[in-house]
C-alpha positions, 0 to 999 in steps of 0.5 A: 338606642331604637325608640319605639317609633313607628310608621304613621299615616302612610298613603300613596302620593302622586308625582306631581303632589311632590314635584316641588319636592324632588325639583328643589332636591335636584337642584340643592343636590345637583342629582337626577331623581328619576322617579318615573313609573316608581311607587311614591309613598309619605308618611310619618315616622317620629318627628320625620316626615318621609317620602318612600319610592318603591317601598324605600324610605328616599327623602325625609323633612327635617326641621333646621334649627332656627325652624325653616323645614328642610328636604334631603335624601336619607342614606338610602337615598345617597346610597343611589346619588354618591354624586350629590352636593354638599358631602364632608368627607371622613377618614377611616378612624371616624367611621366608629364614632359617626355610626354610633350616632357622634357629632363630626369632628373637625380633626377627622374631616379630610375633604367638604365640597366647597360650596358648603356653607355654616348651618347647610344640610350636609351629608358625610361620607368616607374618603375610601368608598364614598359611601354615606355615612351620616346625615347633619347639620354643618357647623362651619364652611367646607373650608373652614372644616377642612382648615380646622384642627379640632373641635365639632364640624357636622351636627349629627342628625342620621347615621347609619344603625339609627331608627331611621336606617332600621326602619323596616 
């Protein structure tokens, strides 16, 4: 389900025009974003905006749902930071149904960070290689998740094969 976005108003960028940025990631994320002597690009696509070093889509801003703007790293991103915050952790059975773009459920969630909390930006990741899998929005405390027998636990705004991961 591709949608015919593109990317817009892509322009070089300074380090210190996103210093913030990457000092607010590092610090939500506890990561080291060693961007130094990297190419730093922002654009638009969709309803993203995104920040691109060396040419790699690495950070985008999503809006939460009560309308506070958010700043995380897209997959491509996490792919270079397994080691970063605020992670749920999915066994095998709900990999299909994240990287068709479903919401998380509670019944496949199998490890959350312990410092997640309700309506945090959470990345989610398989429990065999810790290798992102979806990007979303949490639904209840990491414990809580992992306590819970059923229903929704992650709200699912990026997954593997969406435009985003495709975006070339």
């Amino acid at each position: 389900m591709v949608k015919d976005w593109s990317i817009r108003k892509r322009r070089p960028i300074r380090r210190k025009a996103i210093a913030p940025l990457l000092k607010d990631l590092e610090a939500a994320l506890g990561i080291d974003l060693n961007v130094d002597g990297a190419f730093l690009e922002a654009a638009e696509f969709g309803p993203w905006n995104l920040v691109f070093v060396d040419k790699v889509p690495k950070a985008v801003d999503v809006e939460h749902p009560d309308g506070e703007r958010v700043v995380a790293l897209t997959l491509r991103g996490l792919m270079e930071h397994a080691d970063a915050a605020h992670w749920v952790e999915v066994d095998h059975g709900a990999i299909r149904f994240l990287m068709n773009g479903a919401d998380c459920m509670a019944a496949g969630i199998s490890g959350a960070d312990v410092d997640v909390a309700e309506g945090d930006l959470v990345w989610i990741r398989d429990e065999v290689h810790q290798r992102p899998l979806a990007l979303g929005w949490a639904l209840d405390s990491g414990e809580g998740m992992v306590a819970a027998t059923g229903g929704k636990a992650v709200k699912t705004i990026h997954w593997v094969g969406d435009e985003l991961w495709e975006m070339e």
